[in-house]
C-alpha positions as CSV (number, residue, x, y, z in Angstrom):
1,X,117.2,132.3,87.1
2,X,116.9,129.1,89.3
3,X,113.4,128.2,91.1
4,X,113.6,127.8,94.8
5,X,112.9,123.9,95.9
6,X,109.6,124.7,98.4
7,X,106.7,122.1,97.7
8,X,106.9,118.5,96.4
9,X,104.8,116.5,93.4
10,X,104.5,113.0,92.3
11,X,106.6,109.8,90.6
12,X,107.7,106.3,90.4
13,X,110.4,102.7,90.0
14,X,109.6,100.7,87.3
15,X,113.1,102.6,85.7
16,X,111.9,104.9,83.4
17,X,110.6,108.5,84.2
18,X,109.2,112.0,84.3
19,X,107.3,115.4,84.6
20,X,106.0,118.2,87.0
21,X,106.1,118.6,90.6
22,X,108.2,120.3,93.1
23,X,110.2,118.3,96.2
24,X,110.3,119.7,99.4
25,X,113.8,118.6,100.7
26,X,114.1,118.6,105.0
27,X,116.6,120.8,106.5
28,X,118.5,118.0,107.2
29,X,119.8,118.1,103.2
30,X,122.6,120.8,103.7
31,X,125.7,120.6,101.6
32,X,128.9,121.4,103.7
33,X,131.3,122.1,101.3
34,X,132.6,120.4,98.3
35,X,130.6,117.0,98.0
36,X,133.4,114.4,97.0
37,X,131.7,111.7,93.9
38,X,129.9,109.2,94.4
39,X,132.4,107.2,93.3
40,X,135.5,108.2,94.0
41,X,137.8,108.5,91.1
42,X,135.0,109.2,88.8
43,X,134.0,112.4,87.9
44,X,130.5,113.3,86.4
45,X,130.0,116.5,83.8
46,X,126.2,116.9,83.9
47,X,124.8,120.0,81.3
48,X,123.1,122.7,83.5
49,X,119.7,123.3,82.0
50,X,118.7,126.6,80.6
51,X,115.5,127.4,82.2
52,X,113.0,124.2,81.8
53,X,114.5,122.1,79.5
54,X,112.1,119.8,78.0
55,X,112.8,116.4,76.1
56,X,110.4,113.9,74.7
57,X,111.1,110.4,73.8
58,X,108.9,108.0,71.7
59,X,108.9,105.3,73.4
60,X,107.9,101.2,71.6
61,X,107.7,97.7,73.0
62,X,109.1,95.0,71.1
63,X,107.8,91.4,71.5
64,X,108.1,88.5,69.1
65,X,110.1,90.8,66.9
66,X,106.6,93.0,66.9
67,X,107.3,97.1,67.7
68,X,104.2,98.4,69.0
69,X,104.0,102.4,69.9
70,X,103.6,103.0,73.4
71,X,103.3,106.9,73.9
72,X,106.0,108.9,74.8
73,X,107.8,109.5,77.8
74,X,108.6,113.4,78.9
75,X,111.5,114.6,80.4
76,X,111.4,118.1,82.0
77,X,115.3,119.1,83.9
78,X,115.8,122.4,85.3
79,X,117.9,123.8,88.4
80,X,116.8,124.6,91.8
81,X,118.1,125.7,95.0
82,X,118.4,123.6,97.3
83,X,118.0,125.0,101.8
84,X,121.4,126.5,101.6
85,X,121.4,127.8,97.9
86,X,123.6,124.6,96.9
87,X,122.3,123.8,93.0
88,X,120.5,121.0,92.4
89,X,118.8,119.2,89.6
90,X,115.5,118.0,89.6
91,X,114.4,115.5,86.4
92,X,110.9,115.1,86.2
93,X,109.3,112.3,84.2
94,X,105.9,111.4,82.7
95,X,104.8,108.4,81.0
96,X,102.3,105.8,80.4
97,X,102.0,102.2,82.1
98,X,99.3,99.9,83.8
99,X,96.3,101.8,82.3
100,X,97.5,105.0,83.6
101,X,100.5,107.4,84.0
102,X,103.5,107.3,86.5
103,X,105.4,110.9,87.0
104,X,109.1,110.5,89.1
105,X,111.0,113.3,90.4
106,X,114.7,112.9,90.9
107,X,116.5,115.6,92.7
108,X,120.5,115.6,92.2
109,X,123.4,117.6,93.5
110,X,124.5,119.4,90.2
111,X,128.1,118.6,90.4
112,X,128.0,114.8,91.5
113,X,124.4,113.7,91.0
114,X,124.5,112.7,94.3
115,X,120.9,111.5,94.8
116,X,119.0,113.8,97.1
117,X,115.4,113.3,96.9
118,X,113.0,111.1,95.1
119,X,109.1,111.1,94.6
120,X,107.2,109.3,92.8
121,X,103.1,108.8,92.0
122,X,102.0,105.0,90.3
123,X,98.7,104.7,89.5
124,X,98.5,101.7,92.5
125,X,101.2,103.8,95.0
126,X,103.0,106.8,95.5
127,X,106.9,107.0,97.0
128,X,108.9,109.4,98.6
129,X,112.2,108.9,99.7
130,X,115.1,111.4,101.2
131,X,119.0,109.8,101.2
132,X,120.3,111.6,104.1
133,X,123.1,110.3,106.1
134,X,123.5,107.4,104.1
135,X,120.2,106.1,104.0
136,X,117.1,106.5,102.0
137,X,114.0,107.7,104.2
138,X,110.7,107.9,103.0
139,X,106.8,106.9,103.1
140,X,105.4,104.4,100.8
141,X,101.6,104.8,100.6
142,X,99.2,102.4,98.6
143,X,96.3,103.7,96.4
144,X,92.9,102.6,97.7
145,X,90.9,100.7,94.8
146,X,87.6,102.8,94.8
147,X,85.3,101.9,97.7
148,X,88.3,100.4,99.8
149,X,89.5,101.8,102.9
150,X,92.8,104.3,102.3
151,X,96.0,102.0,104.0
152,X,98.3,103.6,106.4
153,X,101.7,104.4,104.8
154,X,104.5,102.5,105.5
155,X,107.8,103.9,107.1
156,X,110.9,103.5,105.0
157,X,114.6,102.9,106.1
158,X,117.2,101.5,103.8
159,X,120.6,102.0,104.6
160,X,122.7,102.9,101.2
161,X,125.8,102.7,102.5
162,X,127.2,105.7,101.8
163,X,126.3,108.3,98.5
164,X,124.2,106.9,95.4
165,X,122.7,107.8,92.2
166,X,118.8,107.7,91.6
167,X,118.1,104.7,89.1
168,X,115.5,107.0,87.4
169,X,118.2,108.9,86.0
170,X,120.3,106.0,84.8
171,X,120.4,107.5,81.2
172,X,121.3,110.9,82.7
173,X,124.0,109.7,84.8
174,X,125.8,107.6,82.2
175,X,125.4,110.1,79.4
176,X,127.5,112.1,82.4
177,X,130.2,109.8,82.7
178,X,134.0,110.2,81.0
179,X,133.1,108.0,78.6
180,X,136.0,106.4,76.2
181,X,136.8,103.3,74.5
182,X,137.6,100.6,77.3
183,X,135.8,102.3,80.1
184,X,133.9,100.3,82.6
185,X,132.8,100.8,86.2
186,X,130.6,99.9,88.9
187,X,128.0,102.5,89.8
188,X,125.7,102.3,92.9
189,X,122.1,103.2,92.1
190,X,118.5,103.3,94.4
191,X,116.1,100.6,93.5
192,X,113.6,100.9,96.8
193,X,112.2,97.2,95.9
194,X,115.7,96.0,95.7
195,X,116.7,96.9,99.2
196,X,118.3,100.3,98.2
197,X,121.8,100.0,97.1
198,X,122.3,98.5,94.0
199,X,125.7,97.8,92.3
200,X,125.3,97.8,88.5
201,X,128.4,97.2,85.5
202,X,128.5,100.6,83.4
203,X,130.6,99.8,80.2
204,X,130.8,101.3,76.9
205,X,130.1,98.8,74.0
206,X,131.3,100.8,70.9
207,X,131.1,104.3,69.5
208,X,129.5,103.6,66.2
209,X,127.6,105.9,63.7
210,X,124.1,104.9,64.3
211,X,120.5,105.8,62.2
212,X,117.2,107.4,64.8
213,X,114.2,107.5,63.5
214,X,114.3,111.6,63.9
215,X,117.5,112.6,64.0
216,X,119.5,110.6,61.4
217,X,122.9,109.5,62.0
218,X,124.7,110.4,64.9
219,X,128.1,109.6,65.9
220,X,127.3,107.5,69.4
221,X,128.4,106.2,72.2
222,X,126.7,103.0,72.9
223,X,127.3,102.0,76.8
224,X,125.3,98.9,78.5
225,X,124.1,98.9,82.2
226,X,123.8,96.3,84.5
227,X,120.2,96.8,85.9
228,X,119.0,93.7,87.3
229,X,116.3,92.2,85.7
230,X,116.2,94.4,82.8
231,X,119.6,95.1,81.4
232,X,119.9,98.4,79.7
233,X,121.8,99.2,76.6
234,X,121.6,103.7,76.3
235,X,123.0,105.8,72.9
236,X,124.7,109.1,74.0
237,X,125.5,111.4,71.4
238,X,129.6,111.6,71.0
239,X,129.6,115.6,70.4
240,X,126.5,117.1,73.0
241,X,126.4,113.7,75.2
242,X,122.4,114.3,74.7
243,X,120.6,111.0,75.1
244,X,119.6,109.4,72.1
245,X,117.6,106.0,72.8
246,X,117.3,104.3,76.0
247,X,117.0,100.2,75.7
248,X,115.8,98.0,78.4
249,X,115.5,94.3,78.1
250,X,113.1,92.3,80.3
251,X,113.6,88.5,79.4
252,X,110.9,87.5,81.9
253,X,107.9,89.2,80.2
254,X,110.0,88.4,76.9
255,X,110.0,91.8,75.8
256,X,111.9,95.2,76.0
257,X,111.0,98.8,75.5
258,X,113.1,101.5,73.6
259,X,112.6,105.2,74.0
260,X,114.1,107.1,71.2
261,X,114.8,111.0,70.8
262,X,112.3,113.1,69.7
263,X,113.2,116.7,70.2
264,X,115.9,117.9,68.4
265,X,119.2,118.4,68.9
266,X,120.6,121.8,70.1
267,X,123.9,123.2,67.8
């Protein structure tokens, strides 16, 4: 049975993700009949989740050829109904960074992904954004350092341009794609310090039979994605399209961070 979408919790941008809250979505956010894809043309196939369905990631930072173990990053999916019943997905994400924890929430129409709502809680801000009418609206508020006075949030309008996908579901939205030797697209994703609407190159590498550190070999697709900034290479599993390991690559701070698959695979 699907939860009804009533209250809202926490989350984040820094392109990774994770765990519990609820989003309260504005009346505005109605579907009217079938939602055409984001991209036209391309179809997404994302799995429906069976009840809350949990996935935990190890995640390591690599500099100087040095892996260092960096906590894991939790990633809870399940279905809710959105005002008029119309399914949704909400991803919720927790995970360590800056001496504390960020937790994102992306809400997503089921059958496009179409981005529908987006919170997030940093330890130094919290975010919440609706992309209604093709724009993102939201608040950003700054967390007071203790004995400072609280700051006023500020009012957020970006215009998107028309439908997008949330870039804290990047790995979600790719292991969703029709992916085949030879494909390659452009995707628009929501980066809120980016202006909103970013284009980014989706292309699939290889598929290659590849070793993880818990789940042995898996047959995998291995696609790359242009985020700006911090290029991201992501493993999808050829026969379940689970995600496997998530790579970004952040040459200015000469490091990247790799989250690989914990929790096993289902079938």
């Amino acid at each position: 049975m699907r939860a009804r979408l009533l209250t809202s919790s926490v989350p984040t941008i820094e392109l990774a993700v994770i765990l519990c809250a609820v989003v309260a979505l504005p009346e505005r956010v109605r579907a009217q009949g079938e939602t055409p894809p984001v991209v036209p043309g391309i179809t997404v196939h994302a799995a429906q989740p069976r009840g809350a369905d949990t996935v935990v990631y190890q995640r390591s930072i690599t500099r100087a050829g040095k892996d260092t173990m960096a906590g894991t990053r939790t990633v809870v999916s399940r279905m809710v109904d959105g005002p008029d019943r119309t399914p949704l997905l909400e991803v919720e994400q927790r995970f360590p960074a800056g001496g504390g924890e960020i937790v994102d929430t992306a809400v997503a129409e089921l059958r496009t992904l179409r981005a529908v709502a987006h919170r997030s809680h940093q330890p130094t801000r919290t975010m919440r954004f609706d992309f209604v009418g093709g724009a993102a609206e939201g608040k950003v508020t700054q967390v007071a350092a203790s004995g400072d006075s609280a700051k006023p949030a500020e009012t957020v309008h970006q215009a998107l341009g028309g439908p997008i996908f949330d870039s804290n579901v990047i790995d979600l939205v790719v292991a969703s794609l029709p992916l085949d030797q030879g494909f390659s697209a452009e995707l628009p994703f929501f980066i809120y310090e980016r202006g909103g609407r970013v284009p980014m190159a989706v292309t699939v590498r290889e598929r290659a039979t590849v070793p993880f550190p818990k789940l042995g070999e898996r047959d995998a697709w291995i696609v790359t994605v242009g985020v700006p900034g911090a290029p991201a290479t992501i493993w999808v599993d050829a026969r379940t399209r689970a995600v496997l390991r998530v790579r970004y690559d952040i040459a200015a701070r000469a490091m990247s961070f790799t989250d690989d698959r914990v929790t096993p695979l289902r079938g």
